[in-house]
N, C-alpha and C positions, 0 to 999 in steps of 0.2 A: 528832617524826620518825615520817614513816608507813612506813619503809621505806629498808632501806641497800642497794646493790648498788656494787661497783666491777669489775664483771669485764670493763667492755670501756674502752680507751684515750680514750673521750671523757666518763667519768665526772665530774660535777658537782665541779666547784672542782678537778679533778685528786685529791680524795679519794674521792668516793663519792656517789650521787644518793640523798637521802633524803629529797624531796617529787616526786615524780614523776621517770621515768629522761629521760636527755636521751633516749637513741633511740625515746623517745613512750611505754613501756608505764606502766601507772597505779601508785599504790600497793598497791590491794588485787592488781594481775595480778603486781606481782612478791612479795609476799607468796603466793601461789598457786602461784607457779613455785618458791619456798624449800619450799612442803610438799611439793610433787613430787620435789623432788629428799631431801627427809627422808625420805621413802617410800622410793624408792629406794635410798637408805642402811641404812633396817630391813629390804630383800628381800633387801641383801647381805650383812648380818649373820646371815640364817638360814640364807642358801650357806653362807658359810665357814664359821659355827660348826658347822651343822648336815653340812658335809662333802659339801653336792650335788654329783652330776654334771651340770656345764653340760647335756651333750650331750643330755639327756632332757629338759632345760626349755627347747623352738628358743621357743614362744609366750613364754615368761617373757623371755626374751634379747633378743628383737626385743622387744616391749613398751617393755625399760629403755631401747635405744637411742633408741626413738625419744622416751621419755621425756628422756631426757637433751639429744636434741636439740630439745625444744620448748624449754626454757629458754637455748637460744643465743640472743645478741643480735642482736635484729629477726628473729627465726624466726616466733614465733605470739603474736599479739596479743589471740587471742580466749580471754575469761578463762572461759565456758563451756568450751571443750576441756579445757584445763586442767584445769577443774574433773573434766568426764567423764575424764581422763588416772589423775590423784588415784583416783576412785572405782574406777576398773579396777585398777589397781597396787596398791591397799590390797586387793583379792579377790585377785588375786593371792597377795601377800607371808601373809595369810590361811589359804590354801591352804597353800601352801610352809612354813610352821608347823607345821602335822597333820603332816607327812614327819618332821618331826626330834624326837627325846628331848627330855625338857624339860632345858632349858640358861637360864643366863644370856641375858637379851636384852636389851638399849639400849631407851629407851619408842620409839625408831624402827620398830622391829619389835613393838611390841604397844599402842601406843597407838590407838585408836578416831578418826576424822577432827577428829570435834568438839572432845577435847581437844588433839588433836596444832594446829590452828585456833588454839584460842585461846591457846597457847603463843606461837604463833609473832607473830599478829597482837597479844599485849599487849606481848611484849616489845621492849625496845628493841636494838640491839645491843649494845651494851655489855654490859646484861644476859646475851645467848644466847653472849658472846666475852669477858668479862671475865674468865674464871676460867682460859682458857688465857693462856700465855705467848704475847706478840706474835710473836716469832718459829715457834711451833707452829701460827700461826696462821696465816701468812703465810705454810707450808710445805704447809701441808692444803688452802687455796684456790687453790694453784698445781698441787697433784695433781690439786682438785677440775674446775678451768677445762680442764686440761691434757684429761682425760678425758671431758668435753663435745666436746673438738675429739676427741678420740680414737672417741668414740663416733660422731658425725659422719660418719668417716670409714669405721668397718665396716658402718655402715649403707648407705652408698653401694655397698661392696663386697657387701654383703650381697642388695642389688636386682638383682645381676648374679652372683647363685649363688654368692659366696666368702665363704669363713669358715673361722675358726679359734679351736677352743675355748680355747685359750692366751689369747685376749685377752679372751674371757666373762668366764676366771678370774681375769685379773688384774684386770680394772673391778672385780670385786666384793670383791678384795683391798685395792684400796685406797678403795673406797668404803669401806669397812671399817672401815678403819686413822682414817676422818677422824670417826669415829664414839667413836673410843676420846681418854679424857683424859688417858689414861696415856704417851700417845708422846709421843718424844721427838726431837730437832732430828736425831739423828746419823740415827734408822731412816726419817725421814721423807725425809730427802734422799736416801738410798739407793733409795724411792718413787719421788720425781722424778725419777730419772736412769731408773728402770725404766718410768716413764712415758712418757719420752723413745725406750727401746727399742721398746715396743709402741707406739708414732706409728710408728716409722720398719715395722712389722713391717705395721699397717692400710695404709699409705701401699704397701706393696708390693703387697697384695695387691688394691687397688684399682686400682693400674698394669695389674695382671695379670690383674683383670676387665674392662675399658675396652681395652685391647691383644686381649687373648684374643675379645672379641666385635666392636669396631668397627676392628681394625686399630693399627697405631702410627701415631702422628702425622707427619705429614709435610708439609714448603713449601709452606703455601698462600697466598692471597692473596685476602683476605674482604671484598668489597664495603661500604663504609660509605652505601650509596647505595639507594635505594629504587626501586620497581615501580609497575605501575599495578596489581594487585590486592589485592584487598581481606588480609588480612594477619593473622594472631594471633602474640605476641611471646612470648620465653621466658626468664625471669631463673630465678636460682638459681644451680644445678649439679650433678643429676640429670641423667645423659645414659639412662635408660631410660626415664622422662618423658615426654624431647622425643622419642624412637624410637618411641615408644606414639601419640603426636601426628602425627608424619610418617605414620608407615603409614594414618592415621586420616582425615590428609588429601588423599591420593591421590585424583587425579583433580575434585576439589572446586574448584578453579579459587582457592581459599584459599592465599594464600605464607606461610610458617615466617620468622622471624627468630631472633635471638638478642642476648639484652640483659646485660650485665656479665659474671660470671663464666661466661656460656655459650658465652662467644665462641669459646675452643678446642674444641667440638665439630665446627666447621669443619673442624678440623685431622683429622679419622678417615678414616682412606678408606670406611668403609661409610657414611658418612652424606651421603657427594657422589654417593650413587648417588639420591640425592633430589632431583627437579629443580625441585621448589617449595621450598626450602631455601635462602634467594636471597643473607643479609647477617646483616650485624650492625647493629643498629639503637642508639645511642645512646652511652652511657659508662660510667662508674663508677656502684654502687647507688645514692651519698646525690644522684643530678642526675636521679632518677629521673620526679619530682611533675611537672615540667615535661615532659621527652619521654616521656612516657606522655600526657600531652595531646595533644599533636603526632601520637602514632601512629594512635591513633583507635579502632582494635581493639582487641579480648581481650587479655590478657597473664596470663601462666600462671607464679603462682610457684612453682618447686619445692622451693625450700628456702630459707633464709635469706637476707635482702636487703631486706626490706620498709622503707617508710620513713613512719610516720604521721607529720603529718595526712596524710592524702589525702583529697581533694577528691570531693563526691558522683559528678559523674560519671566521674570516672576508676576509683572503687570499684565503682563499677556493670556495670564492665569486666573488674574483676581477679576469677580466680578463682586459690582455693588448693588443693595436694597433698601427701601427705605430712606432714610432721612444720609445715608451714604452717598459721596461721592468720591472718584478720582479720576484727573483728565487720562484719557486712553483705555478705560478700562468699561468693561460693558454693566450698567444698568438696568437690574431686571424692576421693572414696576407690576404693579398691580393689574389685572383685564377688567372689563367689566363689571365681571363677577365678582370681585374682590382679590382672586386668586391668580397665583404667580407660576410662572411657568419657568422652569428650572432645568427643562432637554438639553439648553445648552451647554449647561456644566456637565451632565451626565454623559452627555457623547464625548466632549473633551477628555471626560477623565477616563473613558474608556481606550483613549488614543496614546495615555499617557503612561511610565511606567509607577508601579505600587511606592506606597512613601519609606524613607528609608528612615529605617530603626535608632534615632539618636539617646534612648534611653530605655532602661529596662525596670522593670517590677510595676509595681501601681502605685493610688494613693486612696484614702479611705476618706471621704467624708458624705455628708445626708447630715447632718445636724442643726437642720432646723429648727422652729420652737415646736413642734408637734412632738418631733422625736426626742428633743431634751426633755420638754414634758414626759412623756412613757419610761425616761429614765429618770424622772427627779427622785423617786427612794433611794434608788443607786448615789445620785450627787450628793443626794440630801448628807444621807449618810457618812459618804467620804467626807463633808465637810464638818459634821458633826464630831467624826471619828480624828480628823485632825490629817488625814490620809490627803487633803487637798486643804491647803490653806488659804491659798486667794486664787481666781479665776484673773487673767490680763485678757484686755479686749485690744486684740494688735489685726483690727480690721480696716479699710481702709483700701489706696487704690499703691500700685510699684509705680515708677520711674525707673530713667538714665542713670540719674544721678548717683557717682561713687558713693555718695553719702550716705547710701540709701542702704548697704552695708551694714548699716548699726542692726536693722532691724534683724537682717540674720543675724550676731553674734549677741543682739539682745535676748532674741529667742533661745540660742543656744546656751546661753549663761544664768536663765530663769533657772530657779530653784525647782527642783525634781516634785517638791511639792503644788507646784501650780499648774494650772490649763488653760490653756490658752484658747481665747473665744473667738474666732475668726471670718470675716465676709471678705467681700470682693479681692482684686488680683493681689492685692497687698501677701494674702497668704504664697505665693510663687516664691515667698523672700524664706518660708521654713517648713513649707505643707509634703517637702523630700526628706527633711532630714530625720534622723532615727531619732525622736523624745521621748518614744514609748509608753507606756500605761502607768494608770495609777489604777490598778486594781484590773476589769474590765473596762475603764473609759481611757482610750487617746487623752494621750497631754495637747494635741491638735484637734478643736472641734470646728471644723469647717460649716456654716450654716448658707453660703451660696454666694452669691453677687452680691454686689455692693449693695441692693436693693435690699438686700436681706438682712442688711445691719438692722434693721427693725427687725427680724428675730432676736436679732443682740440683747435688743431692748424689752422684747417679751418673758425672754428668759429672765431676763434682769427684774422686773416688775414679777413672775411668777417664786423666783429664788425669796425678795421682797414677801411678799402674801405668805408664803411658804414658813419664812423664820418670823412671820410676824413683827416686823419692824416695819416705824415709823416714812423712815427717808430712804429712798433707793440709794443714796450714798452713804449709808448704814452698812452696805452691805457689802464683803469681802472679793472686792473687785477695781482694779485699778486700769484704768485708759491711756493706752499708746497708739495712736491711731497717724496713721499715713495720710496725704490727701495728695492729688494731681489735680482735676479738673473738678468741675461743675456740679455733679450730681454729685462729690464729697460733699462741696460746700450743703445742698439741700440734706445730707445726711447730719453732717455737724449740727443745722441747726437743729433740725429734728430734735438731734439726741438733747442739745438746752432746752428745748421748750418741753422736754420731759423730766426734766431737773435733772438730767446729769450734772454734775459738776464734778472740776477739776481734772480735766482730759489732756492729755499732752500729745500735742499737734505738732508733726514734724513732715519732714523734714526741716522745712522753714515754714515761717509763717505767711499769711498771708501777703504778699506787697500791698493789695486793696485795703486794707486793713490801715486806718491812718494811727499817730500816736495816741490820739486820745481815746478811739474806738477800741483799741488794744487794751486798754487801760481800764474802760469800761468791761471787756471781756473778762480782763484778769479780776477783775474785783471783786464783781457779780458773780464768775462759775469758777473762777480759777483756771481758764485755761491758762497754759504755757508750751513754750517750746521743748526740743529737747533738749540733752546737755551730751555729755559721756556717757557711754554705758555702765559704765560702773558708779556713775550717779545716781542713774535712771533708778537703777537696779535699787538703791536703797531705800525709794519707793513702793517698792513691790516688797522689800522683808520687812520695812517698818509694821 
């Protein structure tokens, strides 16, 4: 076994990929991505024990984030960054050492590259997870994943000037905590649930740098349809990226699209002040290999989404930013100044021919909590009136997986009376098909990225205050939520530590998830998996 990973929902046998990961990276890259994040666990061990103030280490802080988000699933494949990630972060943590007293330190915080290396690459797991209880175990990897998506997410806020030292110190809190062998199942899940608070706390403050600089989201209606000029594409979801690109292409006779999670950038009003800005081109990440052929042009990842193989000439296209990598493919970083320089793409795609038309009409969504709010007399009403009877929140991330099926024919088979409440790529699986209105409102209300599942929850607490009830689970609203990687997991928790209960988590559940940890879940909120659709379904008429 050259390597165990189970952190994202399409993991090998439903346990764990340990000859290569399904989402393509190698043995030795994720072994690489295990040291990274052990480094990062000894820079958090010299915080908390050493008693840092976040606020004087911004380089250190940004550094971890974005160290933490190279190791998300299909974020950076290039096993050289990686490696240059490692050697920066071990200077770092280095540094950060001289500051403090001598104390106790974990070999995370003092071992040298080359043995911390061969630690990791001789052992097996067993070996490095043997001597914790399975269930410590399965508590530590749910903080640890939790806080990749958490990390994720400040980062994003982080691009558009927000921050808050509260969450520096809690990542390094319980980076911390997964370092120690002494803990125990009862502090650790007190962890998790605090991990779930500071999701829901990044998640806010990212609303409120995305609101505060492009506007709140509002009813639009996004071209699936294509132009005659030449074109560069934009997956991810970094909207100061694509803002750095637009400006960049001005006047260049070059069109902007947007591919998977980019798609609600649409939805900002400063970004329709762009009139090369034209559509959304394609679908969910994993259908990528194929219309990335089809476009023709550049395509610009900004963050997570990549999908190897990829095919020479389509590599020969893609360029990376950010916390992205792939070996052969050009990476744009930041200058000096902060700002990116993007000529590259723009002269290629002027070389190249216009993207070719694989779909026709549009798709409507902007419904964020700003804009559900300006419509709550409308909802209100239809719910009162009987005209909507329960809202399903089928938001969440797509996948490969055949399995993954239910979710279109569960959407399709929902009663004419419900609406469906929708964030990240998950909606690719029914945000085409015809469910039409209940009145004036879509049976599809799209509120953005995954990120914006916290709109989910705004809505949800405002519908709450609104009918004047007690428990947010009072209220006429059932959960079927999708997950793949990491920044689900920090959504999931979110949404428990705001008392949702009872959400039905599919496609499979976790593998990190041990039996008793599961059991715990199930008891306390009522998660579960899915079943049939025509099970599911009796959920939603009950």
């Amino acid at each position: 076994m050259g390597m165990f990973c189970y952190q994202c929902q399409e993991t090998g046998r439903g346990t764990g990929c340990e000859y290569g990961g399904v989402c393509g990276k190698s043995e030795e890259l994720a072994d690489f991505q295990d040291l990274l994040i052990y480094t990062i666990k000894g820079i958090a061990e010299i915080i908390v024990k050493g008693g840092l103030d976040t606020s004087v280490l911004s380089d250190v802080n940004r550094e971890v984030l974005r160290s933490l988000f190279m190791t998300i699933t299909n974020a950076n494949f290039d096993e050289e960054a990686v490696i240059g990630q490692i050697q920066k972060m071990i200077g770092e943590r280095d540094k950060l050492r001289e500051l403090i007293d001598a104390v106790e330190l974990h070999d995370a915080a003092t071992y040298e590259i080359g043995t911390m290396r061969d630690m990791i690459f001789k052992a097996s797991y067993a070996d490095m997870t043997g001597r914790e209880n399975k269930d410590v175990r399965s508590l530590k990897h749910l903080i640890l994943f939790g806080i990749k998506g958490l990390a994720a997410y400040t980062y994003h806020a982080l691009q558009l000037g927000k921050e808050k030292q509260e969450i520096y110190q809690f990542i390094y809190e319980a980076l911390n905590a997964t370092l120690d062998d002494r803990e125990n199942v009862e502090h650790l899940t007190s962890l998790v649930m605090k991990t779930g608070q500071f999701g829901v706390e990044a998640m806010a403050l990212l609303d409120a740098g995305n609101t505060e600089r492009y506007g709140n989201p509002e009813i639009t209606e996004v071209s699936i349809e294509t132009g005659e000029n030449p074109a560069i594409l934009v997956s991810g979801h970094d909207l100061t990226d694509l803002e750095e690109l637009l400006v960049q292409t001005q006047g260049t006779g070059v069109d902007v699209y947007t591919h998977g999670e980019m798609l609600p950038a649409h939805y900002y009003p400063e970004f329709k002040k762009y009139k090369n800005f034209v559509g959304n081109y394609g679908n969910a990440w994993w259908q990528q290999e194929e219309e990335f052929k089809t476009f023709h042009g550049p395509i610009l990842f900004t963050t997570n989404c990549i999908v190897p193989p990829i095919s020479e000439e389509v590599r020969n296209r893609i360029f990376t930013t950010g916390a992205t990598g792939y070996p052969g493919c050009t990476h744009i970083g930041a200058g000096a100044d902060g700002k990116k320089d993007f000529s590259q793409l723009i002269e290629l795609a002027k070389k190249l021919e216009s993207p070719l038309t694989i779909e026709h009409g549009s798709i409507i969504g902007g419904f964020a909590h700003a804009q559900v709010f300006a419509l709550a007399d409308k909802v209100v009403d239809a719910v009162k009136s009987g005209a909507i009877r329960k809202f399903v929140v089928m938001a969440g991330c797509d996948g490969r997986m055949q399995s993954r099926e239910y979710y279109t024919e569960f959407a399709e088979k929902l009663p004419k009376d419900t609406v469906i409440l929708t964030a990240g790529c998950a909606k690719y699986r029914y945000n085409k098909l015809s469910l039409g209105t209940i009145g004036d409102i879509p049976r599809v209300l799209d509120a953005g990225q995954c990120n914006d599942s916290y709109s989910l929850a705004l809505i949800a607490l405002k519908l709450k205050e609104v009918f004047d009830l007690s428990d947010i689970n009072e209220l006429p609203i059932v959960y079927n939520i999708a997950w793949y990687e990491q920044k689900a997991v920090i959504v999931l928790l979110a949404l428990l530590y705001l008392g949702v209960k009872n959400i039905r988590l599919g496609p499979t559940l976790p593998a990190f998830l041990s039996p008793n940890i599961l059991k715990f879940l199930v008891d306390h909120f009522g998660i579960c998996g899915i079943n049939s659709v025509s099970e599911d379904l009796l959920n939603v008429c009950s």
